[in-house]
FILOLUM-686544 format. One record per residue (C-alpha): residue in one letter; chain; x, y, z. Coordinates in Angstrom, 3 decimals. Last residue first. Layout:
N
+------+-------+----------+----------+----------+
! resn ! chain !        x !        y !        z !
+------+-------+----------+----------+----------+
!    a !     A !        X !        Y !        Z !
...
+------+-------+----------+----------+----------+
//
This chain:
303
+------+-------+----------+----------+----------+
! resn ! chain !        x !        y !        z !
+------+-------+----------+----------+----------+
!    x !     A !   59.425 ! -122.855 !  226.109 !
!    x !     A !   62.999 ! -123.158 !  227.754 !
!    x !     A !   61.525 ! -120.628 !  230.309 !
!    x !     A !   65.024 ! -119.471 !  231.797 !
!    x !     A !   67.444 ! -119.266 !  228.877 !
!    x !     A !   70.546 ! -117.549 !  230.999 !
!    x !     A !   72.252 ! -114.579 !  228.212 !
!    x !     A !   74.884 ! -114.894 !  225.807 !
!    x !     A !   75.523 ! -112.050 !  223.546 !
!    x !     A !   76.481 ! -110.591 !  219.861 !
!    x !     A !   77.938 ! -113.731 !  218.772 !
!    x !     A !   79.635 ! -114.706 !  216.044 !
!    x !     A !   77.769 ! -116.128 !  212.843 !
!    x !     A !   80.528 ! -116.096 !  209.593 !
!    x !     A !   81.585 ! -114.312 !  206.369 !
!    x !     A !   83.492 ! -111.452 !  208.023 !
!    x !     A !   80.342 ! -110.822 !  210.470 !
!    x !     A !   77.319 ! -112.209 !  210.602 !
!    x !     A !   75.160 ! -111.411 !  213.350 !
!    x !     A !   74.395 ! -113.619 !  216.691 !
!    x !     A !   72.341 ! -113.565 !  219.166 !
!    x !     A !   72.135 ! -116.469 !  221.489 !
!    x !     A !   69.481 ! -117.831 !  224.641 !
!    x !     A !   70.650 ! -120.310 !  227.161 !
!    x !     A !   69.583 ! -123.010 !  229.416 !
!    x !     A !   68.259 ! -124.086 !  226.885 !
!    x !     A !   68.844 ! -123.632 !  223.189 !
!    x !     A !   67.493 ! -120.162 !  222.081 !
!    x !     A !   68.433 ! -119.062 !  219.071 !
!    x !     A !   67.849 ! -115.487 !  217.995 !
!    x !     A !   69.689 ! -113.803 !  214.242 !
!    x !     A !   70.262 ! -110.910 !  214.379 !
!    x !     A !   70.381 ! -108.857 !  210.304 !
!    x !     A !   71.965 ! -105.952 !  209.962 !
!    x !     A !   69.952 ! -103.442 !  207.929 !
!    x !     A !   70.885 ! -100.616 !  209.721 !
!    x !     A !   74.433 ! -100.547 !  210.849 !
!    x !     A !   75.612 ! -102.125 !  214.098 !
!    x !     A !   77.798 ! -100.351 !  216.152 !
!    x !     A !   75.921 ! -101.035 !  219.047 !
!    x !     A !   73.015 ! -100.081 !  217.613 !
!    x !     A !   71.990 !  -98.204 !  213.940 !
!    x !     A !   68.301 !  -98.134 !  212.916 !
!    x !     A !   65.790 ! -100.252 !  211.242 !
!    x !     A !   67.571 ! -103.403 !  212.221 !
!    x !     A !   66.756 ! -106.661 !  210.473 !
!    x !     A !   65.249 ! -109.273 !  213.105 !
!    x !     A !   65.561 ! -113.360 !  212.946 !
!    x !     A !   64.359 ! -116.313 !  214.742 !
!    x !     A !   65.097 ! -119.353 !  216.039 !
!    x !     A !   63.073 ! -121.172 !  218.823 !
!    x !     A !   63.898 ! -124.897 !  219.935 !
!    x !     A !   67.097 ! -125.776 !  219.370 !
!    x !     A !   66.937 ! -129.253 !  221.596 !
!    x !     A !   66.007 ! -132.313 !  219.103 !
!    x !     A !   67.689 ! -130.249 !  215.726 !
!    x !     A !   70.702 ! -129.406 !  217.675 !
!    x !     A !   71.193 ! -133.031 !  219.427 !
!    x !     A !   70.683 ! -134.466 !  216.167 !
!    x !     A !   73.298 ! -132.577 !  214.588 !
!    x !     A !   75.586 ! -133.262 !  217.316 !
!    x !     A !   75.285 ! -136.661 !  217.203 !
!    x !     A !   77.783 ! -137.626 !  214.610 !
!    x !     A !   80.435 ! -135.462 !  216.289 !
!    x !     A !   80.364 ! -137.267 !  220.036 !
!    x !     A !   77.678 ! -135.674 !  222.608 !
!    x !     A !   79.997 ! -134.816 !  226.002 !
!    x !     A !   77.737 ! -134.625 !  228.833 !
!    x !     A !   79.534 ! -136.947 !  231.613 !
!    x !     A !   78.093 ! -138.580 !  234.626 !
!    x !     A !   75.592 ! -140.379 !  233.100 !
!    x !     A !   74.357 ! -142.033 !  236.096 !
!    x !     A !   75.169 ! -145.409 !  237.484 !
!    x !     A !   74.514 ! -144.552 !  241.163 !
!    x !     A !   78.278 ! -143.884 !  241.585 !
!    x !     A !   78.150 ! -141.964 !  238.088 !
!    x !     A !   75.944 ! -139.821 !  239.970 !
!    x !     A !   77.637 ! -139.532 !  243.570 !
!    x !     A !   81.550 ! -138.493 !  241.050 !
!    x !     A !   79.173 ! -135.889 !  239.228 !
!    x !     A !   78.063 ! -134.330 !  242.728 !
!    x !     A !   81.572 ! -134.451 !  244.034 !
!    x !     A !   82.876 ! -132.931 !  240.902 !
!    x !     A !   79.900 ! -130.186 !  240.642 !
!    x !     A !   80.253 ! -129.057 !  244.233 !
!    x !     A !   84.061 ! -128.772 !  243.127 !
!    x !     A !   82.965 ! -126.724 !  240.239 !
!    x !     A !   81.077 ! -124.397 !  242.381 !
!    x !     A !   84.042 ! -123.933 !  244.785 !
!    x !     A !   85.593 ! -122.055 !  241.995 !
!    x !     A !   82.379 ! -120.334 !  240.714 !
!    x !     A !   82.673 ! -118.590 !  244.539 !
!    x !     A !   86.085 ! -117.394 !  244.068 !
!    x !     A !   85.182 ! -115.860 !  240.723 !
!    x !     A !   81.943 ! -114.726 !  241.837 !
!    x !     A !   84.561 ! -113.131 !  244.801 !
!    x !     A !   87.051 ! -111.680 !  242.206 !
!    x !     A !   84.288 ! -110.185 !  240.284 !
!    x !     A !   82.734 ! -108.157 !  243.325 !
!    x !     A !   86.314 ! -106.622 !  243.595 !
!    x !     A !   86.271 ! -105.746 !  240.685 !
!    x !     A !   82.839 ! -104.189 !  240.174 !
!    x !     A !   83.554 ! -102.931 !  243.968 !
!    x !     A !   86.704 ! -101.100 !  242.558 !
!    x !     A !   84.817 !  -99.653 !  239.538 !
!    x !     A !   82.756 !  -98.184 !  242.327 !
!    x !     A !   78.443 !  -97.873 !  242.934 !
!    x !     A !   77.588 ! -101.572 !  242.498 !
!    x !     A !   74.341 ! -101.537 !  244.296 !
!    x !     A !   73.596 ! -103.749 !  247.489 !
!    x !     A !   71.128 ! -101.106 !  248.224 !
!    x !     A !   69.279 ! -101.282 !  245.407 !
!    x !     A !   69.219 ! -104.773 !  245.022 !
!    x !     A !   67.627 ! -104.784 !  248.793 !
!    x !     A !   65.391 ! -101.947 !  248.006 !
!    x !     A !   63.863 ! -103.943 !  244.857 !
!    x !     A !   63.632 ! -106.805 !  246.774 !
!    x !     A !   65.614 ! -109.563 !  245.881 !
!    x !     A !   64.251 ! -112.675 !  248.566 !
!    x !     A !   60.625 ! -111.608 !  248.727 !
!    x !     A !   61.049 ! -112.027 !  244.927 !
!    x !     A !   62.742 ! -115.357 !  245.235 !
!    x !     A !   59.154 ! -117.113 !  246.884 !
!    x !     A !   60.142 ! -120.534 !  246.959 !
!    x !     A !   57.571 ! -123.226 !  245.415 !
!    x !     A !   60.144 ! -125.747 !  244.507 !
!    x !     A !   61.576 ! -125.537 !  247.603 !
!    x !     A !   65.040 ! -125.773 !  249.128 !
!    x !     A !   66.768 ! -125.413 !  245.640 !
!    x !     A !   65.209 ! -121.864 !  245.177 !
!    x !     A !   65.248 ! -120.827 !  248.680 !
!    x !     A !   69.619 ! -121.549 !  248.437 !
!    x !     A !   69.685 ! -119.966 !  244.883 !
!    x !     A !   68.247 ! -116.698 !  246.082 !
!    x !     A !   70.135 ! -116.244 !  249.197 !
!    x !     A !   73.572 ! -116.869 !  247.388 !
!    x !     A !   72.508 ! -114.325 !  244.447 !
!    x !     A !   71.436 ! -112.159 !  247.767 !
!    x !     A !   74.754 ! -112.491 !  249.319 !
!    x !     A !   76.950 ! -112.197 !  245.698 !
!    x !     A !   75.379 ! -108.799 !  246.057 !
!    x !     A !   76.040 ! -108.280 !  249.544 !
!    x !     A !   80.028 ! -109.216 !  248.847 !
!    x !     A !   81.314 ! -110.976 !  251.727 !
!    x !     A !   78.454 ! -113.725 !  252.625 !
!    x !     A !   78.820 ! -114.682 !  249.204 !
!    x !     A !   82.737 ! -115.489 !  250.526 !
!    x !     A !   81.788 ! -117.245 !  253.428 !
!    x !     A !   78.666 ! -119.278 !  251.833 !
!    x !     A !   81.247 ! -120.576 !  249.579 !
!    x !     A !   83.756 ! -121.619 !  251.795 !
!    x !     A !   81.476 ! -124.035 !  253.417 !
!    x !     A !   82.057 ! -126.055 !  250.131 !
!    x !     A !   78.717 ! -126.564 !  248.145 !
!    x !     A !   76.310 ! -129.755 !  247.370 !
!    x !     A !   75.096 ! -130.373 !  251.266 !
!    x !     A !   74.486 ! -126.553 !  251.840 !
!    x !     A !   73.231 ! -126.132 !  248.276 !
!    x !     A !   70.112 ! -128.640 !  249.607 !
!    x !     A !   68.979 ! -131.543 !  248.486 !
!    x !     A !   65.305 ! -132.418 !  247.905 !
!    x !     A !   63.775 ! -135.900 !  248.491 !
!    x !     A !   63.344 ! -139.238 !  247.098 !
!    x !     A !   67.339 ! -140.183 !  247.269 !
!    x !     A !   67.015 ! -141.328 !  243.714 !
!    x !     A !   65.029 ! -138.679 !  241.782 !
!    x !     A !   67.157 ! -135.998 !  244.036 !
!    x !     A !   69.978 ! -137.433 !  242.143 !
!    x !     A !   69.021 ! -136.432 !  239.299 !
!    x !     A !   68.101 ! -133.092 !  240.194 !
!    x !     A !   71.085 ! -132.698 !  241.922 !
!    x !     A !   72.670 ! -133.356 !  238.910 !
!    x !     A !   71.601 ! -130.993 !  236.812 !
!    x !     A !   70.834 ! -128.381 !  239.409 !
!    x !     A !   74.752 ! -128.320 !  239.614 !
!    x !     A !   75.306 ! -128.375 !  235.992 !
!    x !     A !   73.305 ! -125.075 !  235.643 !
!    x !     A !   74.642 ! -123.156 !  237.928 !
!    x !     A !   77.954 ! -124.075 !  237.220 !
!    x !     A !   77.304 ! -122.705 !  233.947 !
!    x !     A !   75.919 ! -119.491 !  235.022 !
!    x !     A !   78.614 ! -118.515 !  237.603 !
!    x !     A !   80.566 ! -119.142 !  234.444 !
!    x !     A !   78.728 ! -116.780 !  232.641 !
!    x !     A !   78.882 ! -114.400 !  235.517 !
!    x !     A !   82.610 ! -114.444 !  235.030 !
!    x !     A !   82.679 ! -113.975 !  231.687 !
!    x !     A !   80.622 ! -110.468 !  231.721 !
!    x !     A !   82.855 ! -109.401 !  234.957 !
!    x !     A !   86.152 ! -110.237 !  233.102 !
!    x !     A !   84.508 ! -108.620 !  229.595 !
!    x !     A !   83.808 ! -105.422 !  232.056 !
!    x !     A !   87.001 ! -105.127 !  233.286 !
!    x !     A !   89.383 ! -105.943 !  230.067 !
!    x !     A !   86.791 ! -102.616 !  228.213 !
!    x !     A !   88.051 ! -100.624 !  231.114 !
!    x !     A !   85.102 !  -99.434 !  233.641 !
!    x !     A !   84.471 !  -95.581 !  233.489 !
!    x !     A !   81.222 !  -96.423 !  231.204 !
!    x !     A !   80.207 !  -98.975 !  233.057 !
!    x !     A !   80.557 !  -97.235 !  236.798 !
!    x !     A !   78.978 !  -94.446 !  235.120 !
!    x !     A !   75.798 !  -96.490 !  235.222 !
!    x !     A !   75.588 !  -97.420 !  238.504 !
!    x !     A !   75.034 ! -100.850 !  238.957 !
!    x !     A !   72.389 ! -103.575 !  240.114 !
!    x !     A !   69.492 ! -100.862 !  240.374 !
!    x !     A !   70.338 !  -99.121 !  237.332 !
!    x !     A !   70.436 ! -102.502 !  235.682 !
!    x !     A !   66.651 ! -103.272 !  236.619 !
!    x !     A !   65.226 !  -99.868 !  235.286 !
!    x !     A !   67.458 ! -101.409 !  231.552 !
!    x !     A !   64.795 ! -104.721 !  231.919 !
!    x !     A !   61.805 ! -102.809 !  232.640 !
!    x !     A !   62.110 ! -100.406 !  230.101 !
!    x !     A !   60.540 !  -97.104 !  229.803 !
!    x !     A !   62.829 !  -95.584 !  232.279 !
!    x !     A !   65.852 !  -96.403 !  231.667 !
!    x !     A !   64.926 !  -94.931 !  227.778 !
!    x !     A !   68.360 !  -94.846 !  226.005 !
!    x !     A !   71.224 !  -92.349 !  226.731 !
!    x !     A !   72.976 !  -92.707 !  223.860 !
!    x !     A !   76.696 !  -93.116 !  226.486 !
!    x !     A !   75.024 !  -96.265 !  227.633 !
!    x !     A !   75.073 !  -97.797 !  224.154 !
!    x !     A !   78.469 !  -96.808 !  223.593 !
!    x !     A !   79.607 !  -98.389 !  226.532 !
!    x !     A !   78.149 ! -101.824 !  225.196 !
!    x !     A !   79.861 ! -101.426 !  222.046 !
!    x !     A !   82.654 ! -101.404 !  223.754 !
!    x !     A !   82.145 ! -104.760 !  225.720 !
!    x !     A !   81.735 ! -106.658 !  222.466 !
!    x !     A !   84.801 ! -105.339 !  221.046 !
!    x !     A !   84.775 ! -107.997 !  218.304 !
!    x !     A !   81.618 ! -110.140 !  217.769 !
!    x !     A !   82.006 ! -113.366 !  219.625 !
!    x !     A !   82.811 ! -116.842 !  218.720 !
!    x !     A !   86.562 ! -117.478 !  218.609 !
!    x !     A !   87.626 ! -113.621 !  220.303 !
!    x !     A !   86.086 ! -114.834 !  223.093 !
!    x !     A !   84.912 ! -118.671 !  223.542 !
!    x !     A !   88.044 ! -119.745 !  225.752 !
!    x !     A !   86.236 ! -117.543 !  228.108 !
!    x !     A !   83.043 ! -119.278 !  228.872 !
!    x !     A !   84.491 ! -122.228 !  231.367 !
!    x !     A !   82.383 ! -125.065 !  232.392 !
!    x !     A !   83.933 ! -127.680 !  229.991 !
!    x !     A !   82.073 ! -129.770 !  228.795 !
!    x !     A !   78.913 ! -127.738 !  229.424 !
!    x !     A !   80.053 ! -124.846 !  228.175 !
!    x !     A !   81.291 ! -126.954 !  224.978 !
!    x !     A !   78.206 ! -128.238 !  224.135 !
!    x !     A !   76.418 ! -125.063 !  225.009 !
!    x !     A !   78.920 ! -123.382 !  221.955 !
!    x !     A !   78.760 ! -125.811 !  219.519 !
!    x !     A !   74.918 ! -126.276 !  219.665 !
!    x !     A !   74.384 ! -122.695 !  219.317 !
!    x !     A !   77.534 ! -122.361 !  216.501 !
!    x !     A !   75.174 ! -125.611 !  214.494 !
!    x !     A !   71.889 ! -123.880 !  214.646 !
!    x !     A !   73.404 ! -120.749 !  213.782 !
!    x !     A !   74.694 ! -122.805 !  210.477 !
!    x !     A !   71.640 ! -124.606 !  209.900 !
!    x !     A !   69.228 ! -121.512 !  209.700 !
!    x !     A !   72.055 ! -119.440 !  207.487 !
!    x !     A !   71.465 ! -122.325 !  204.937 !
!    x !     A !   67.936 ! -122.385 !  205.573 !
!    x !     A !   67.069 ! -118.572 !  205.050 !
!    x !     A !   69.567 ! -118.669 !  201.759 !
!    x !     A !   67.871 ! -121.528 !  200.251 !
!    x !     A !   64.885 ! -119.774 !  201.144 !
!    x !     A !   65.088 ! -116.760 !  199.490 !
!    x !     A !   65.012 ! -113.703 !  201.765 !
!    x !     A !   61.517 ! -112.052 !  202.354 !
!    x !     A !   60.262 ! -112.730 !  205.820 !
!    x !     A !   62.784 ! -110.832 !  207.451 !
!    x !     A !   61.119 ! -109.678 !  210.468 !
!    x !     A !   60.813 ! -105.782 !  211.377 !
!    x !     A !   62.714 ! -104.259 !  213.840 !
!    x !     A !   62.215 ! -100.434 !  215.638 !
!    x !     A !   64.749 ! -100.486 !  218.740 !
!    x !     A !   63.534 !  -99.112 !  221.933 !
!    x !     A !   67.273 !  -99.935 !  223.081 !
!    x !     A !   65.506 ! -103.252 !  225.276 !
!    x !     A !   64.433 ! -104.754 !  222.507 !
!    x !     A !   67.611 ! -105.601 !  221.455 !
!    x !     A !   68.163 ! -107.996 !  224.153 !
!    x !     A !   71.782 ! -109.533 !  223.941 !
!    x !     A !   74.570 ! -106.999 !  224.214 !
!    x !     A !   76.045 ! -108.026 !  227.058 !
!    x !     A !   77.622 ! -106.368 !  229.951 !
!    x !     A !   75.172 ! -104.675 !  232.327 !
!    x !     A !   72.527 ! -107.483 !  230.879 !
!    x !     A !   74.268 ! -110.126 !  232.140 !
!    x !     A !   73.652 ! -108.449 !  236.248 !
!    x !     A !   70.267 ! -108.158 !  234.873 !
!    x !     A !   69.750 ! -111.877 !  234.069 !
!    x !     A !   70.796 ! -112.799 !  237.008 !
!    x !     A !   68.903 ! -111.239 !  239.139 !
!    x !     A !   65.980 ! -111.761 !  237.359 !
!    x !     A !   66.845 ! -115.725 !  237.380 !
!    x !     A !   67.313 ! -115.123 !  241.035 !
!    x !     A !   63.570 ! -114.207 !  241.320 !
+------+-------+----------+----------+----------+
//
């Protein structure tokens, strides 16, 4: 599926699914519960912050260093370098088809956080554009396609990189049918062979998502400008006073872990904390007497 996809590309650079390390965690059932709320509201609140302002403004940098954990895309490189379990893990078997490994841990720190923002942004552009088409799709009684929402430039530049090519694929059968098969779409020899295998093709595939999440935003401009045409919202700004009902109406799983063993830098004993707020999913540790985040990664169930 292109969710997959995606979700393994984020994976090469964030530091989001614990599980996949083989980590032992236990829940942290016994904290006092003024505590357990207090810390409750305020990752409620940084989730809500953060989607509200993705979606306001469609751009995931201007969150790093504000919200996340320092040297992020170190910590990742040391995780590679422990040689966890590829193979036991469906997830980790799925980055050594999208990338080489050694191409992340030869990749500058400035690289990989570039690539890692990047796809966010491909993310969030995603995500506003199915927004409104899917609004709009209401009206017009039938399905649109990304041909008729997207610049012709964009198909020429996924066309370019054969990664960005089967992302492209994948999100054009996706909005042409609600039934679409993806996985016929991203094969596992297809992914394979449209590998990142260079530091040069990480950058260079970076400059083309980049390209690409360009002409994105003016598919969402015209397709925002043909809402608020109809008389749809056309704007997803929620002013201060709503925000905490917006958090406690869409936050819809939080949860916490306590490490048993060191990761990514991490001590044992830190405590994650999970939100998931769709279309995204946070974790987030305390650190110098405030929630940053340890990773972003696409929410795709929203269940």
């Amino acid at each position: 599926m292109l969710a997959e996809l995606i979700i393994t590309l984020l994976l090469i650079l964030s530091l989001s699914n614990t599980s996949t390390a083989g980590l032992s965690v236990r829940r942290n059932d016994n904290e006092a519960a003024q505590s357990a709320k207090k810390e409750e509201r305020e990752a409620r609140a940084l989730a809500v912050e953060v989607v509200l302002r993705l979606k306001e403004t469609g751009e995931s940098g201007s969150l790093d260093p504000e919200f996340f954990l320092d040297n992020f895309a170190e910590r990742f490189q040391q995780f590679i370098k422990s040689e966890p379990d590829f193979n036991s893990e469906p997830d980790l078997r799925g980055l050594m088809d999208a990338i080489e490994l050694q191409v992340i841990l030869d990749a500058s720190p400035a690289d990989l956080r570039r690539a890692y923002f990047t796809l966010i942004n491909f993310w969030i552009q995603c995500d506003l554009m199915l927004e409104h088409m899917n609004t709009l799709d209401s009206d017009r009684g039938r399905r649109s396609t990304l041909r008729e929402m997207l610049p012709p430039d964009f198909f020429t530049i996924a066309a370019s990189d054969p990664l960005l090519n089967l992302i492209n694929e994948a999100l054009e059968n996706e909005t042409a049918s609600a039934d679409s098969e993806e996985d016929e779409i991203i094969s596992g020899e297809r992914l394979k062979a449209a590998r990142i295998r260079t530091i040069g093709r990480l950058r260079s595939f970076t400059d083309k998502v980049e390209k690409g999440v360009e002409l994105m935003r003016e598919g969402v401009k015209k397709l925002k400008s043909e809402a608020a045409s109809k008389g749809q919202p056309a704007s997803v700004r929620v002013a201060p006073e709503e925000r905490r009902s917006y958090h406690d109406e869409h936050v819809y799983r939080l949860e916490s872990e306590i490490l048993e063993e060191g990761f990514f830098g991490l001590p044992p004993g830190t405590r994650l904390i999970h939100v998931r707020l769709f279309p995204y999913a946070f974790v987030m540790v305390r650190s110098e007497g405030r929630l940053k985040l340890l990773g972003v990664l696409p929410d795709f169930d929203g269940d």
